[in-house]
KOLLUMVO-919757 format. One line per field, with one value per residue (C-alpha): chain; x, y, z. Coordinates in nm, 4 decimals, padded with zeros to 6 digits. Each point is the difference from the previous one (the first is absolute). Example, Ala and Ser with C-alpha at 12.3 -4.5 7.8 and 13.67 -1.06 7.14 Angstrom:
<vextis>
chain A:A
u 01.2300:00.1370
v -00.4500:00.3440
w 00.7800:-00.0660
</vextis>
This chain:
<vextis>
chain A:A:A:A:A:A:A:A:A:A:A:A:A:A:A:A:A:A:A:A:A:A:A:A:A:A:A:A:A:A:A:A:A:A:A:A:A:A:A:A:A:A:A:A:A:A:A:A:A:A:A:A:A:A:A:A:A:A:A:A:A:A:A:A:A:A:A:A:A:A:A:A:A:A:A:A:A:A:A:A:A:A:A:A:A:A:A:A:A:A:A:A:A:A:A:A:A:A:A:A:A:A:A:A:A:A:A:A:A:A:A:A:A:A:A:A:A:A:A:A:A:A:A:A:A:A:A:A:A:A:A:A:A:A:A:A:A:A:A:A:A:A:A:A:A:A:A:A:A:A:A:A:A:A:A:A:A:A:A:A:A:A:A:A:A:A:A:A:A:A:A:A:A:A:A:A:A:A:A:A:A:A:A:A:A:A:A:A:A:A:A:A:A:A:A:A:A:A:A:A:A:A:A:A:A:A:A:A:A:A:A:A:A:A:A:A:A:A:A:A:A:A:A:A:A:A:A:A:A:A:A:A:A:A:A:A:A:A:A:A:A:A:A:A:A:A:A:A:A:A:A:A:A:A:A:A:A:A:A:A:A:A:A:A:A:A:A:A:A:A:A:A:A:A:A:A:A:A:A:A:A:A:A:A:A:A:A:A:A:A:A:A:A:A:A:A:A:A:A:A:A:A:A:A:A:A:A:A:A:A:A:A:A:A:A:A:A:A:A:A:A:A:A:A:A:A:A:A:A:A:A:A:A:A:A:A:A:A:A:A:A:A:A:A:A:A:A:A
u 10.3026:-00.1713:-00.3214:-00.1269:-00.2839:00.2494:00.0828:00.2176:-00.1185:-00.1268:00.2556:00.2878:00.2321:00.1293:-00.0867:-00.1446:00.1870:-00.0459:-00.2031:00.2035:-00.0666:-00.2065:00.2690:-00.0465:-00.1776:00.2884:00.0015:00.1514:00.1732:-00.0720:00.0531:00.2210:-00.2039:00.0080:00.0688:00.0595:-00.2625:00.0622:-00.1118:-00.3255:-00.2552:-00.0708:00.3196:00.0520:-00.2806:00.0157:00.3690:-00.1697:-00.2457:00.2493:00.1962:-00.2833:-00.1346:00.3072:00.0643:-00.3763:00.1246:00.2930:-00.2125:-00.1879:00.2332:00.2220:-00.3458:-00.1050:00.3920:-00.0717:-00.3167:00.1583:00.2826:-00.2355:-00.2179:00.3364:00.0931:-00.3544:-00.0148:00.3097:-00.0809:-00.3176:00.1398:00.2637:-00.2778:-00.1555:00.3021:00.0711:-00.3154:-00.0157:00.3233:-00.2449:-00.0268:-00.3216:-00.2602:-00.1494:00.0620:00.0501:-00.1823:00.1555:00.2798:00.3184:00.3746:00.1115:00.3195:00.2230:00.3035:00.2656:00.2149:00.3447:00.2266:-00.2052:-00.0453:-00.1862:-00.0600:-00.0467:-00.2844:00.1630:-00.0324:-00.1181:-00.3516:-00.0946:00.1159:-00.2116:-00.2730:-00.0455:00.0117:-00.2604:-00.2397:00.1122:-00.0383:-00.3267:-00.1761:-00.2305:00.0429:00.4346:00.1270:00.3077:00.2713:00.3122:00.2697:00.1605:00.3028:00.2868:00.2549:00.3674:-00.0758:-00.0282:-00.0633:-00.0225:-00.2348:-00.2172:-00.0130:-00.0360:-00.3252:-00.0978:00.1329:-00.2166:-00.2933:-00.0152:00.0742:-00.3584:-00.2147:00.0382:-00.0810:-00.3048:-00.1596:00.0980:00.1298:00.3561:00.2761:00.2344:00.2656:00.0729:00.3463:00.0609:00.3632:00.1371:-00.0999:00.2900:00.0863:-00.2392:-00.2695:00.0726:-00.0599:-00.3938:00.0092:00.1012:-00.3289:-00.2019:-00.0899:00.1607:00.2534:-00.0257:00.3166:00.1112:00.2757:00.1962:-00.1069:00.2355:-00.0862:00.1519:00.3027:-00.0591:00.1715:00.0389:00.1855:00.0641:00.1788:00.1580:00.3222:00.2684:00.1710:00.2714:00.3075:-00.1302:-00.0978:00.3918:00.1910:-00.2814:00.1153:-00.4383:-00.0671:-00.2879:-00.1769:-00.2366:-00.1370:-00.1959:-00.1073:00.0919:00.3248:-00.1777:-00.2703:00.1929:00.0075:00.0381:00.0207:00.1951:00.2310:00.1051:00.2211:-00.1655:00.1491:00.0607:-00.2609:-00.2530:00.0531:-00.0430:-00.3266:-00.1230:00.0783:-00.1801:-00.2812:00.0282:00.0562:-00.3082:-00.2036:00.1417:-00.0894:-00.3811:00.0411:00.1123:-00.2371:-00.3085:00.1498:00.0253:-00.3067:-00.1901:00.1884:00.0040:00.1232:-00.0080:00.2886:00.3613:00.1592:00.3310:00.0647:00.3494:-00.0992:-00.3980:00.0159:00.2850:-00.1532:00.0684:-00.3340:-00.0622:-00.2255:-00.3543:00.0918:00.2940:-00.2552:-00.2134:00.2846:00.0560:-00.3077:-00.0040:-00.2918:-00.2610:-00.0689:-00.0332:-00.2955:-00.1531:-00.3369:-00.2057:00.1611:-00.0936:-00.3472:-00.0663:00.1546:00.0697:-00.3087:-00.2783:-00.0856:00.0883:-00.1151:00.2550:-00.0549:00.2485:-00.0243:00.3481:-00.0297:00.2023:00.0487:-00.1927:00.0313:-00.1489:00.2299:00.3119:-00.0933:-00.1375:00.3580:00.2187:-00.2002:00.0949:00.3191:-00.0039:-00.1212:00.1719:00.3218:-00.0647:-00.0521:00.3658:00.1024:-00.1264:00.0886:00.3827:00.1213:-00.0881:00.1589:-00.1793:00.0243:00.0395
v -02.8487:00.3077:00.0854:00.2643:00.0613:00.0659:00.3447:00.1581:00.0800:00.3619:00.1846:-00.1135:00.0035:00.2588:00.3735:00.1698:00.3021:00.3568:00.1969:00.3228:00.3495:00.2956:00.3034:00.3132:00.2931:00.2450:00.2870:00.3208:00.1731:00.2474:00.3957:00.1877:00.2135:00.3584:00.2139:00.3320:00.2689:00.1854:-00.2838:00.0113:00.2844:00.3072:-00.0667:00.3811:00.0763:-00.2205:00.1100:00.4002:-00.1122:-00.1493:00.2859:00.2407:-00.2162:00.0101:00.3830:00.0654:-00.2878:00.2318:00.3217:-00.0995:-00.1338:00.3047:00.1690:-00.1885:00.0373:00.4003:-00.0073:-00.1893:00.2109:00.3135:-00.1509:-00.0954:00.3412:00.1399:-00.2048:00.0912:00.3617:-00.1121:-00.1346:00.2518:00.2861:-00.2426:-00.0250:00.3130:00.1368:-00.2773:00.1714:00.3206:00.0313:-00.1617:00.2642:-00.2189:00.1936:-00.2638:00.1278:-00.2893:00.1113:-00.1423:00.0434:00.1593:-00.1422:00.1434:-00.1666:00.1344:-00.2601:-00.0125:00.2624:00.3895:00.1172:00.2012:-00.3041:-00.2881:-00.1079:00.2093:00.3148:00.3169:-00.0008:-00.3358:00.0402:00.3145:-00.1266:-00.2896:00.2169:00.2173:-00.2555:-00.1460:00.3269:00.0752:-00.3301:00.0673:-00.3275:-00.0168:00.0990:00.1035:-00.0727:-00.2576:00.0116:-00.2835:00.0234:-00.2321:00.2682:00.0426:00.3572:00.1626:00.3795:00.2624:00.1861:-00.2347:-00.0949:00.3955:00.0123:-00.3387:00.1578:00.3311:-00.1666:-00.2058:00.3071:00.1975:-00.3025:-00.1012:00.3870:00.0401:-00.3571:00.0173:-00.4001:-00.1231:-00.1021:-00.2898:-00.2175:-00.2987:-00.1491:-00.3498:-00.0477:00.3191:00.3608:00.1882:00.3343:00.1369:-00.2146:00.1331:00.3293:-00.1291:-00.1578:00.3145:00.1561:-00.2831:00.1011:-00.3669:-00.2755:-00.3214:-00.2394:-00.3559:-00.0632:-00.1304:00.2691:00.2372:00.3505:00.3438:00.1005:00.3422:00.1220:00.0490:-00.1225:00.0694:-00.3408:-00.0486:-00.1401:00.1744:-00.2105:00.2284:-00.1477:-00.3307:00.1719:00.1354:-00.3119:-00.1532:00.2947:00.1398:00.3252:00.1683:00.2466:00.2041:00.3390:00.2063:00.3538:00.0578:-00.0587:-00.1699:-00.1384:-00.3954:00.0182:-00.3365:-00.1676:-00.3060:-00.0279:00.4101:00.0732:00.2174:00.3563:00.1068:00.2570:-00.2543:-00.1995:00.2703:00.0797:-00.3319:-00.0047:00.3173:-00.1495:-00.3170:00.1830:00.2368:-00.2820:-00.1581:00.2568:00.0284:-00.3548:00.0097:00.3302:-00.2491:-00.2768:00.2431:00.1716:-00.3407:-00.1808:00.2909:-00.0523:-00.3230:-00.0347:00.0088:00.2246:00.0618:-00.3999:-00.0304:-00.0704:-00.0221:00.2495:-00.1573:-00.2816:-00.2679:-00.2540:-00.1725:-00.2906:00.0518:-00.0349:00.2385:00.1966:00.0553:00.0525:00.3236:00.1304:-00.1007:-00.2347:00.0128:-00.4015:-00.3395:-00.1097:-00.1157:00.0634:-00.1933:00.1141:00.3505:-00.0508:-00.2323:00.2007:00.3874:00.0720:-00.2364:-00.1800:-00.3194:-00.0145:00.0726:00.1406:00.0386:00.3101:-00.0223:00.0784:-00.2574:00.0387:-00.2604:-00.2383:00.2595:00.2787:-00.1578:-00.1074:00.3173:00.1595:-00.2539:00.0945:00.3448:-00.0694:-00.1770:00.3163:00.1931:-00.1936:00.0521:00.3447:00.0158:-00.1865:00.2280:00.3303:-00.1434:00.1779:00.3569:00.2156:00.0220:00.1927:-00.2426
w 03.0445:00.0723:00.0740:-00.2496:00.2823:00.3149:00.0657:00.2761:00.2810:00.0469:00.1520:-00.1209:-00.3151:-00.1850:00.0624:-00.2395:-00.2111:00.1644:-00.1872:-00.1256:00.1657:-00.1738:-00.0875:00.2430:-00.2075:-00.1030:00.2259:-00.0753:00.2692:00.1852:-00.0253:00.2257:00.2653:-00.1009:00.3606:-00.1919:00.0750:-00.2859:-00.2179:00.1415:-00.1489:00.2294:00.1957:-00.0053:00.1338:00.2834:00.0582:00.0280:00.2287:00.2142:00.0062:00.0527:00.2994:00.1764:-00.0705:00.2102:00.2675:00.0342:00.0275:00.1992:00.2744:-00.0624:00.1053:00.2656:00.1095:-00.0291:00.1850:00.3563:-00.0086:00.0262:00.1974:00.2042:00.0592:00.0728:00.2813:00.1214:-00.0026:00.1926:00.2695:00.0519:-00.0036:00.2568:00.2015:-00.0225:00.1687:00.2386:00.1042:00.1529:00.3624:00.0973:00.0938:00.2970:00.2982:00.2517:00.3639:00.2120:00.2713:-00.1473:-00.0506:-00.3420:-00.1430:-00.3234:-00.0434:-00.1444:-00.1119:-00.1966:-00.1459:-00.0319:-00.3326:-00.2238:-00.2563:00.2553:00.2049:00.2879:-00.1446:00.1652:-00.2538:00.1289:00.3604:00.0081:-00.1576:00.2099:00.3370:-00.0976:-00.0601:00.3557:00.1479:-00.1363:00.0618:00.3033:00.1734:-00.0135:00.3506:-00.0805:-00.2952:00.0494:-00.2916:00.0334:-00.1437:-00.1460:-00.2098:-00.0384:-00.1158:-00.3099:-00.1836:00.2533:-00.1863:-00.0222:00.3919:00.0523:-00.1576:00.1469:00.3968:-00.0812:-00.1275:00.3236:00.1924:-00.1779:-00.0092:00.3742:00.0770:-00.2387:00.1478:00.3315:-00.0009:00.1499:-00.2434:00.1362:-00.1753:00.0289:-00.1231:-00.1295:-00.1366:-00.0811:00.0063:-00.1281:-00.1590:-00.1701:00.2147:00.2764:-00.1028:-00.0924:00.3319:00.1898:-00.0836:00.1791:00.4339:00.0509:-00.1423:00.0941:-00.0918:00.0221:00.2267:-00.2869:-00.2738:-00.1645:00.0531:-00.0859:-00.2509:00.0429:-00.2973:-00.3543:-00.3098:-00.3635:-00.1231:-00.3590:-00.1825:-00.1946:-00.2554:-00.1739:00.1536:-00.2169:-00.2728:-00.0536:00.0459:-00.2484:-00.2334:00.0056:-00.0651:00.1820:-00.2308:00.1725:-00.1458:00.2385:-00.0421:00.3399:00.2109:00.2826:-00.2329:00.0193:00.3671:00.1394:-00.3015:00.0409:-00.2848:00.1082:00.2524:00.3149:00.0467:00.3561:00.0024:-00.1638:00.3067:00.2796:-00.1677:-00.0004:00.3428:00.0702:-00.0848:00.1945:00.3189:-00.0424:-00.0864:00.3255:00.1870:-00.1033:00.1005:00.3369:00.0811:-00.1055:00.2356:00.2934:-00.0467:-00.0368:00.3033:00.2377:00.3529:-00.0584:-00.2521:00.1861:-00.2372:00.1796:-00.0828:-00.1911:-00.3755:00.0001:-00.3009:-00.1248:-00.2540:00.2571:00.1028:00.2779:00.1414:00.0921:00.3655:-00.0236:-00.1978:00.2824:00.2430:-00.2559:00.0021:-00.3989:00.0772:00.3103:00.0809:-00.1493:-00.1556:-00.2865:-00.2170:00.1866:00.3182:-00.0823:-00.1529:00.3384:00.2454:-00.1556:-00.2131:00.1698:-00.3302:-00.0717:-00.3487:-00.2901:-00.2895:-00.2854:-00.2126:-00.1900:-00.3453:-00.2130:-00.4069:-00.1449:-00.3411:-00.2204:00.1057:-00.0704:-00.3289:-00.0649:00.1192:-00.2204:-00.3053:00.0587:00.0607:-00.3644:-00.0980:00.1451:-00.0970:-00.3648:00.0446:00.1538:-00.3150:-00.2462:00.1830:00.0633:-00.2995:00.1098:00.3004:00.3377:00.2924:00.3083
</vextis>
């Protein structure tokens, strides 16, 4: 029988029925994003002001751009008006008893370092400086344009009268041609045993081409308003009487070359020596031995010993940074000059 008062246990029996979820609120879905500028208002506006701020960004760099490359270039011309005069002689006359040096130093020629206007300048301010003893060019030279060591020999020659101060030089590796005729003018040359001096001559060098140019089938044409006025050109062939007149002039300007020699060297110079005019060189010791050269010694051998003053002071004028630039934009100029004037005749 059952007990209408027993009930289960808590806990246990049957589970009750779930009770039945809500339904999610419809939601509608959502709108594409809209990236398009122009579907904004005042997009054309904005799109101007872009455009105008980058056109003034652009200004004003292309400005700024404008203004360092003048600035640039003033600078530049600054510091080669700067160089330039730092170039000048200095105007302190040093009083202290010392040895003045100008080197001379490479081939001689009228558009290198070694050129008669610096050589000459240099000397006179190391003849007129009170304190210098006497002037040593020390030279190192294979030679170079006669005219140009003729002024340079003269020049030595006037200045060492009007001051009253010895000339010596002193030879490193080579004093040859043309530098021997500068040192020819000095009272004394001193020479390493192993130094090349001399080549007492003269040369006019050149190449002719026109055996080439006719098995290549070239044609040389040359118009001249004068028969002689292609003389030595290279691509011409040399007449016989072109030639003797070239060499005319090679032997006179031997000859004011060996007179200078002889009148420089004196008694000392063994003229009667088989081919001392001839173009040959010798050692510095066979130098001596021919009266080309008076002793071995050095620059400090002849400021110790010679002159009496052991200081040294270099006077040799070199060109300096501003100069060459100055000369390579005048050759640019210069160049396009050329260019523009090719078209018309000129008399060479």
């Amino acid at each position: 029988m059952s007990d209408p008062d027993r009930r289960e246990p808590a806990g246990f029996g049957p589970d009750p029925l779930p009770t039945p979820a809500a339904p999610a609120p419809f939601t509608a879905p959502a709108s594409p994003v809209n990236n398009d500028p122009t579907s904004k208002p005042g997009w054309e506006r904005a799109t101007l002001e872009k455009l105008a701020f980058a056109a003034i960004k652009e200004q004003r760099a292309a400005r700024r751009w404008k203004t360092f490359v003048r600035l640039a270039w003033l600078a530049f011309f600054v510091a080669l008006v700067w160089l330039g005069l730092s170039r000048a002689p200095s105007t302190t006359v040093n009083t202290t008893p010392h040895t003045a040096v100008v080197e001379i130093e490479g081939a001689i020629a009228g558009d290198s370092d070694v050129s008669a206007e610096h050589i000459v300048a240099a000397m006179r301010s190391a003849f007129e400086d009170a304190g210098s003893k006497g002037v040593v060019l020390l030279i190192n030279s294979p030679g170079g344009s006669p005219v140009q060591a003729g002024i340079i020999h003269d020049e030595i020659k006037r200045l060492r009268a009007k001051h009253n101060k010895p000339v010596y030089v002193v030879v490193e590796e080579s004093c040859a041609s043309a530098a021997y005729y500068i040192a020819a003018a000095a009272d004394e040359i001193f020479v390493d045993k192993a130094s090349l001096v001399g080549s007492i001559g003269v040369l006019m060098d050149g190449f002719g081409f026109t055996g080439t140019m006719e098995k290549l089938g070239v044609e040389r044409r040359l118009m001249t308003s004068g028969e002689n006025k292609g003389f030595l050109d290279p691509f011409s062939p040399v007449s016989e009487a072109q030639r003797a007149h070239a060499q005319q002039m090679l032997d006179q300007i031997h000859a004011q070359f060996i007179d200078v020699v002889k009148k420089g060297r004196g008694d000392r110079l063994k003229a009667d020596t088989p081919g001392l005019f001839s173009g040959l060189f010798w050692t510095g010791q066979q130098a001596v031995e021919l009266g080309l050269a008076d002793k071995l010694g050095s620059v400090e051998f002849v400021a110790r010993d010679v002159l009496k003053a052991e200081e040294i002071i270099d006077y040799t004028r070199r060109e300096n940074v501003a100069e060459r630039l100055a000369k390579r934009f005048g050759a640019a100029a210069g160049a396009a000059t050329v260019r523009a004037l090719q078209s018309t005749p000129a008399v060479r």
